[in-house]
N, CA and C atoms as a LAMMPS dump frame, in Angstrom:
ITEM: TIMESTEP
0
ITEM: NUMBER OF ATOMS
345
ITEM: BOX BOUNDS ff ff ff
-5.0000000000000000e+02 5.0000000000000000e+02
-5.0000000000000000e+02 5.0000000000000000e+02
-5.0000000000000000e+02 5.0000000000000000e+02
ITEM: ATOMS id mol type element x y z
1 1 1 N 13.973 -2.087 11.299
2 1 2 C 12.752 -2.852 11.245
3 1 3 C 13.076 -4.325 11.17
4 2 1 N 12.411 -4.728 11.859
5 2 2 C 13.035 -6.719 11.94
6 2 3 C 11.485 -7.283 11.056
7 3 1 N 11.194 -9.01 11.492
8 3 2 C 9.983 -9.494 11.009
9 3 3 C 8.941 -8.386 11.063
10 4 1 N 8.378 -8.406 10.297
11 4 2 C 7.137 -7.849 10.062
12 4 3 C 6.227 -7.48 8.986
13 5 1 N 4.882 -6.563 9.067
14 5 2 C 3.958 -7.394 7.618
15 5 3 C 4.235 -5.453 7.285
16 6 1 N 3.586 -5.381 5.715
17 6 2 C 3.398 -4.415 5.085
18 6 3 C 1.833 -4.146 4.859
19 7 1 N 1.544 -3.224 4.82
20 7 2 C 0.108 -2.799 4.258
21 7 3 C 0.384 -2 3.099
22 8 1 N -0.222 -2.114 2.016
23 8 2 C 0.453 -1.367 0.437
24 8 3 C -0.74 -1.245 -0.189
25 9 1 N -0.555 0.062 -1.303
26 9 2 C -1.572 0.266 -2.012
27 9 3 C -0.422 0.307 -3.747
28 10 1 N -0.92 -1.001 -4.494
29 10 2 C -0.601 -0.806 -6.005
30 10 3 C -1.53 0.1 -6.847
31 11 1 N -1.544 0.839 -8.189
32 11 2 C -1.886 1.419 -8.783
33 11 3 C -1.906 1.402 -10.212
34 12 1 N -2.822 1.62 -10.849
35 12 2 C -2.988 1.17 -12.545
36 12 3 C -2.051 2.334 -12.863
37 13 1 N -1.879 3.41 -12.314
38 13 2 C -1.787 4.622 -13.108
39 13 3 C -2.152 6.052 -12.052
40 14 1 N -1.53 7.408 -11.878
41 14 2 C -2.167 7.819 -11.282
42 14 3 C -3.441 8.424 -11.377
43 15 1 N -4.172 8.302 -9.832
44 15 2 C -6.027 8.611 -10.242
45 15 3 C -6.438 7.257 -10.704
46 16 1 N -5.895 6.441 -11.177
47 16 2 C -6.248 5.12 -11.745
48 16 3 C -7.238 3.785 -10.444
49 17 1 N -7.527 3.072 -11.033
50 17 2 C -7.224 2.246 -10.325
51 17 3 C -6.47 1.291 -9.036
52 18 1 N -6.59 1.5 -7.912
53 18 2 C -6.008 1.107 -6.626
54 18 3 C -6.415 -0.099 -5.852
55 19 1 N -5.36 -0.688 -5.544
56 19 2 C -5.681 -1.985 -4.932
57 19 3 C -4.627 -1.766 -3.305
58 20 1 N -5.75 -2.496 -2.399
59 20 2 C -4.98 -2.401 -0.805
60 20 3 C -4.61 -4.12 -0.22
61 21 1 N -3.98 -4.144 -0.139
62 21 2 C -3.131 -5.366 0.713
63 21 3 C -2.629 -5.963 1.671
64 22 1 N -1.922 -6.893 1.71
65 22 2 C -1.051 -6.605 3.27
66 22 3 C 0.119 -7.523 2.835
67 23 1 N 0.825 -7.666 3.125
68 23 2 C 1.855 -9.149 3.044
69 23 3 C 2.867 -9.015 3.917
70 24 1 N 4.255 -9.82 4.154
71 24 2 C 5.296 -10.132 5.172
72 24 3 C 6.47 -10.631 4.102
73 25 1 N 7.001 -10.358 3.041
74 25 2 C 7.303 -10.009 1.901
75 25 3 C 6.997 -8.685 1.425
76 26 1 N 7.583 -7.725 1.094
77 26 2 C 6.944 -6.628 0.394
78 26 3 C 7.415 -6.732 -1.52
79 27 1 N 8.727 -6.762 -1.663
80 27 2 C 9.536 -6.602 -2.197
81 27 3 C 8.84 -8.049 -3.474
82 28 1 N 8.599 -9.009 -2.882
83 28 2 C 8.009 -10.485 -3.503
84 28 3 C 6.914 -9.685 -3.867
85 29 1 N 5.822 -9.601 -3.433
86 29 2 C 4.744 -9.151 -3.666
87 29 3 C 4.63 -8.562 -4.541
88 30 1 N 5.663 -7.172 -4.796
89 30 2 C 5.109 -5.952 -5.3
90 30 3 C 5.713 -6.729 -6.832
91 31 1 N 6.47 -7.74 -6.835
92 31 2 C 7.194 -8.531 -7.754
93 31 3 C 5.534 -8.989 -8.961
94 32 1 N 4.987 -9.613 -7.761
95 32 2 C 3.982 -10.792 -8.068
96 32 3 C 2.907 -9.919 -9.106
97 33 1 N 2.714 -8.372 -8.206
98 33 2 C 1.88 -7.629 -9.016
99 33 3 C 2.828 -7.252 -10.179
100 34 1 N 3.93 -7.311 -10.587
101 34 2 C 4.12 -6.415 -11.184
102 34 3 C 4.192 -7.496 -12.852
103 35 1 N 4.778 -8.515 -12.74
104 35 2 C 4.825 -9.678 -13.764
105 35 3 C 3.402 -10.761 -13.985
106 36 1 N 2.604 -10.231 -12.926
107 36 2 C 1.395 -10.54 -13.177
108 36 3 C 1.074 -12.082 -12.65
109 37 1 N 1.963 -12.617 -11.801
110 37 2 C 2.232 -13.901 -11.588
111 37 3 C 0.541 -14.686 -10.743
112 38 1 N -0.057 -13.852 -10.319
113 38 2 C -1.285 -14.5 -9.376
114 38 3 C -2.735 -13.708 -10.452
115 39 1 N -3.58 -14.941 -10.923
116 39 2 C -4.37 -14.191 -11.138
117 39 3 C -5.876 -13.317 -10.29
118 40 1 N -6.245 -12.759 -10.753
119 40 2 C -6.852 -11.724 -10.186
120 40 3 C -6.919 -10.309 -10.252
121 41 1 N -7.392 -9.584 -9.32
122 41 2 C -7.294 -8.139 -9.306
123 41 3 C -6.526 -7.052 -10.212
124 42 1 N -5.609 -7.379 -9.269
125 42 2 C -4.508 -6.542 -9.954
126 42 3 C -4.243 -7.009 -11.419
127 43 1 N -3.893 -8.25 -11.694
128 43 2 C -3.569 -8.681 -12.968
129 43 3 C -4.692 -8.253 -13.913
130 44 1 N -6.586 -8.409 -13.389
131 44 2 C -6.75 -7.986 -14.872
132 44 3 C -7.115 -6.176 -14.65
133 45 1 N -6.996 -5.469 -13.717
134 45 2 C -6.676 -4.243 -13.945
135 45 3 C -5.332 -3.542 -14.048
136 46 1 N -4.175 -4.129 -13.999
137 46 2 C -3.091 -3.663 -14.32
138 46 3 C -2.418 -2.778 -13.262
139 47 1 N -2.776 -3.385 -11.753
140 47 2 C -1.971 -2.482 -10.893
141 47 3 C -1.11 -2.995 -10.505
142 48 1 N 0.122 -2.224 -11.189
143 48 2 C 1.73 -2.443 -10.66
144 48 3 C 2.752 -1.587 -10.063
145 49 1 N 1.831 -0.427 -9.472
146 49 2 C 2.778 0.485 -8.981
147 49 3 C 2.608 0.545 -7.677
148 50 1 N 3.619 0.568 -6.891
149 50 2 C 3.771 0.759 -5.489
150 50 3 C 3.626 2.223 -5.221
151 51 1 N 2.415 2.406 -4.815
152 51 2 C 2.826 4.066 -4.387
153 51 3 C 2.22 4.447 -2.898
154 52 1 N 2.292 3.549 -2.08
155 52 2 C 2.476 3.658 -0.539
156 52 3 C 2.114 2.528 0.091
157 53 1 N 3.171 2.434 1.07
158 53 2 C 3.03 1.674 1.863
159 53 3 C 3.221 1.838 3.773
160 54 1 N 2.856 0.846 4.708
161 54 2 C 3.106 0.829 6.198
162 54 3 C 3.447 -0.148 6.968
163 55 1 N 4.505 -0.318 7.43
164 55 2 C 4.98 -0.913 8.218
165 55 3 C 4.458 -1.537 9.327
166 56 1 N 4.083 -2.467 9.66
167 56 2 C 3.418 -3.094 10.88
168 56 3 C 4.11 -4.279 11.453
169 57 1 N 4.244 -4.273 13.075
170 57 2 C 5.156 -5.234 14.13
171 57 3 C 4.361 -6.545 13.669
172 58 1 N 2.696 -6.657 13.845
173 58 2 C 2.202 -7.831 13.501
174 58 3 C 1.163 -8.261 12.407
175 59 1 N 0.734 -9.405 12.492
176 59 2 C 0.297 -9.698 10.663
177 59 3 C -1.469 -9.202 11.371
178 60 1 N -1.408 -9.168 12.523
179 60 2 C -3.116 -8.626 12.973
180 60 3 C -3.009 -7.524 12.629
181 61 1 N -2.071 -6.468 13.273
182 61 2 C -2.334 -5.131 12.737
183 61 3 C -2.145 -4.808 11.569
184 62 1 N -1.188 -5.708 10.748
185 62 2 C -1.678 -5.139 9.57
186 62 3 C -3.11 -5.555 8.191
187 63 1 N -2.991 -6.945 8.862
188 63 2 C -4.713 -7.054 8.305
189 63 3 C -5.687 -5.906 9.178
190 64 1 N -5.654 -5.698 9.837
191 64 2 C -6.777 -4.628 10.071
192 64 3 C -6.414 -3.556 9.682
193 65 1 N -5.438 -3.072 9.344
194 65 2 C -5.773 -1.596 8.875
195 65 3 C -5.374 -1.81 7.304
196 66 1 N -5.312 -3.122 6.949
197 66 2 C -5.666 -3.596 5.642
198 66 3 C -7.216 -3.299 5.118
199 67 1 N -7.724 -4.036 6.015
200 67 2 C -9.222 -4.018 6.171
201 67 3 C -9.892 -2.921 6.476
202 68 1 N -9.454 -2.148 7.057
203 68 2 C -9.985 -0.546 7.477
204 68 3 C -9.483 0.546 6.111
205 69 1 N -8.84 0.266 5.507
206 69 2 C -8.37 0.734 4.302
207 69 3 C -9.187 0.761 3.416
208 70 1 N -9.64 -1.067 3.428
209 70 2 C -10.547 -0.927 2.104
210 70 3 C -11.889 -0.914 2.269
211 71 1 N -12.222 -0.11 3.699
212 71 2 C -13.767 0.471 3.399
213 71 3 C -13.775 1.358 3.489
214 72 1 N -12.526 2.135 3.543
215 72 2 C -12.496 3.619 3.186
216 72 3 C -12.966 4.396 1.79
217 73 1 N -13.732 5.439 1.701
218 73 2 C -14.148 6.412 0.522
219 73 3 C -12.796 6.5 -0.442
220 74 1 N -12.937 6.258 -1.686
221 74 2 C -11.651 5.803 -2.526
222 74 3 C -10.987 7.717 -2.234
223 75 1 N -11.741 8.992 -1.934
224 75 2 C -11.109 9.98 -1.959
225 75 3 C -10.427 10.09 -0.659
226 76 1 N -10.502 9.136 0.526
227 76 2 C -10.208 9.332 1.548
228 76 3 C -8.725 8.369 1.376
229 77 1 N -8.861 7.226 0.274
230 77 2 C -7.65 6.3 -0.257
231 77 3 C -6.579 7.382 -1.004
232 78 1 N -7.153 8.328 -1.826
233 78 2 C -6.415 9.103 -2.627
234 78 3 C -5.434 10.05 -1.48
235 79 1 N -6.411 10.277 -0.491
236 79 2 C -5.833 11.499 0.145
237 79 3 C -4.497 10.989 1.109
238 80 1 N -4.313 9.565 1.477
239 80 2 C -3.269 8.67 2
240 80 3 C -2.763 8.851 0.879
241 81 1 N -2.628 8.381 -0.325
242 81 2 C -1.341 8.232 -1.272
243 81 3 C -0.908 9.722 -1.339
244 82 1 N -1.433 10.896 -1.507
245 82 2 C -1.236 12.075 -2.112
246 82 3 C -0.32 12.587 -0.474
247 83 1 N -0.619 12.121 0.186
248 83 2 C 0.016 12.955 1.716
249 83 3 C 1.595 12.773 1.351
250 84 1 N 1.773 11.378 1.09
251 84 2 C 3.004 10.719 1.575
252 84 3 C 3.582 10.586 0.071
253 85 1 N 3.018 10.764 -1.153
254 85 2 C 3.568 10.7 -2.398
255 85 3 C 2.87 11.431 -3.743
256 86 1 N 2.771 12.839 -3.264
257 86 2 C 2.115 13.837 -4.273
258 86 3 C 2.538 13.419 -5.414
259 87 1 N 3.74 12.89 -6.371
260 87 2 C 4.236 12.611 -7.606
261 87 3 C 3.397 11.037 -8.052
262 88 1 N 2.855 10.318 -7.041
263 88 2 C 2.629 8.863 -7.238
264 88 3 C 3.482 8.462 -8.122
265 89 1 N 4.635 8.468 -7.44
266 89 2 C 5.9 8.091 -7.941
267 89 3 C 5.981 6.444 -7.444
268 90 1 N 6.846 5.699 -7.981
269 90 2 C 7.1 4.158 -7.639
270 90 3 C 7.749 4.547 -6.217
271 91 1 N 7.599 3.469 -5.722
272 91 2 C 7.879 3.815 -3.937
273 91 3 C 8.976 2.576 -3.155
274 92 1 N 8.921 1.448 -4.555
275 92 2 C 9.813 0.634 -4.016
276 92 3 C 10.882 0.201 -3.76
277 93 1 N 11.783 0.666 -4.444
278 93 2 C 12.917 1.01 -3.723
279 93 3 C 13.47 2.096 -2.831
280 94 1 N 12.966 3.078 -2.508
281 94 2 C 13.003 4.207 -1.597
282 94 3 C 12.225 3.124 -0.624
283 95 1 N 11.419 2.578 -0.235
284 95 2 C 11.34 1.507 1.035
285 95 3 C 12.009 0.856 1.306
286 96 1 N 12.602 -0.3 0.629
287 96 2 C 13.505 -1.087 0.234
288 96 3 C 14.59 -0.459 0.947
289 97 1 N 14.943 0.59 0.227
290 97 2 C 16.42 0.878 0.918
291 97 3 C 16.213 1.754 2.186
292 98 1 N 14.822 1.609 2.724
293 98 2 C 14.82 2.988 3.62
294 98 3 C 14.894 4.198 3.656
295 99 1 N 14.82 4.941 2.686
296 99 2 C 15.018 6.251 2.446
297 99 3 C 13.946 6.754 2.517
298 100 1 N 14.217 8.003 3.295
299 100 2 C 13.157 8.983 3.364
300 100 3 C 10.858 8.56 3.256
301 101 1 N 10.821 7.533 3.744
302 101 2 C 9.375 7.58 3.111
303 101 3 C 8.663 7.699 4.569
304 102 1 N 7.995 8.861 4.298
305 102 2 C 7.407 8.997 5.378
306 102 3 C 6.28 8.042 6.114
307 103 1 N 5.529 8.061 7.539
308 103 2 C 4.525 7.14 8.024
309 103 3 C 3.581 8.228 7.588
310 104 1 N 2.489 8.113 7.285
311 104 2 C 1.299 8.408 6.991
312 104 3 C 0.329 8.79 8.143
313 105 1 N 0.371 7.256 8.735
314 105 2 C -0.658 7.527 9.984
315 105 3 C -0.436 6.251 10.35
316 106 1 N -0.507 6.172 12.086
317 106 2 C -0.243 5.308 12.973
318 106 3 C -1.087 4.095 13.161
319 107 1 N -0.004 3.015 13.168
320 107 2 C -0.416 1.324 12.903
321 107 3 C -1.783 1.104 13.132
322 108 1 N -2.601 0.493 13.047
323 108 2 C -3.777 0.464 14.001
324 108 3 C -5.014 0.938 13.531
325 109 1 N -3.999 2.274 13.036
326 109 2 C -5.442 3.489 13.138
327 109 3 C -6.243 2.986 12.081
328 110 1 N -7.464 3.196 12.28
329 110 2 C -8.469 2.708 11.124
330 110 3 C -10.208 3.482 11.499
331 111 1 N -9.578 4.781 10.939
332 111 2 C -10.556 5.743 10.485
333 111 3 C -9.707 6.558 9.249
334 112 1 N -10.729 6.821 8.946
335 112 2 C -10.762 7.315 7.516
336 112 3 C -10.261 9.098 7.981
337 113 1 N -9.675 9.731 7.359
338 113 2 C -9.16 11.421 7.05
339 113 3 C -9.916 12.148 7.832
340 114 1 N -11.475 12.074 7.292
341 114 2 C -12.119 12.841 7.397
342 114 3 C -12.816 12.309 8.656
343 115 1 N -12.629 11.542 9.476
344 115 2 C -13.441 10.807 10.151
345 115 3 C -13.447 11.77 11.664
């Protein structure tokens, strides 16, 4: 994978609280949520867990399926994290280093599960 943006969902907790994103940094970011460095969202609900993310060539596609994310039904949000990380386990270094994390669903796409 060369330049390119991330689309990520942090988490209070699992079932908790979820927040959707995008950035071109992942690794910074998931930093920013996690020490609380920007205020807002995440900081005053407490989402610091990485528990999925997607890879995108450009910063359009991944604002849009940033944006298609977050008008998705939060059970249709659950059902993306649960595909690709039934444990809602931390996810960032298994990205980081590349290991094993599966794609979810293809760049772009922006319909919802059930759609």
């Amino acid at each position: 994978m060369g330049k390119g943006f991330w689309v990520y969902i942090v988490t209070s907790q699992r079932n908790g609280t979820i927040y959707v994103g995008h950035t071109d940094d992942l690794a910074r970011r998931v930093h920013e949520h996690r020490e609380g460095l920007r205020p807002g969202f995440t900081k005053r609900h407490g989402c610091k867990t990485l528990v999925w993310a997607e890879w995108h060539e450009t910063r359009h596609g991944a604002f849009r399926r940033e944006r298609a994310i977050k008008e998705w039904r939060r059970s249709w949000k659950l059902l993306l994290i649960e595909e690709a990380n039934p444990t809602w386990s931390d996810r960032l270094n298994a990205i980081l280093g590349l290991s094993d994390f599966p794609q979810t669903a293809h760049p772009g796409e922006c319909r919802g599960p059930d759609a």
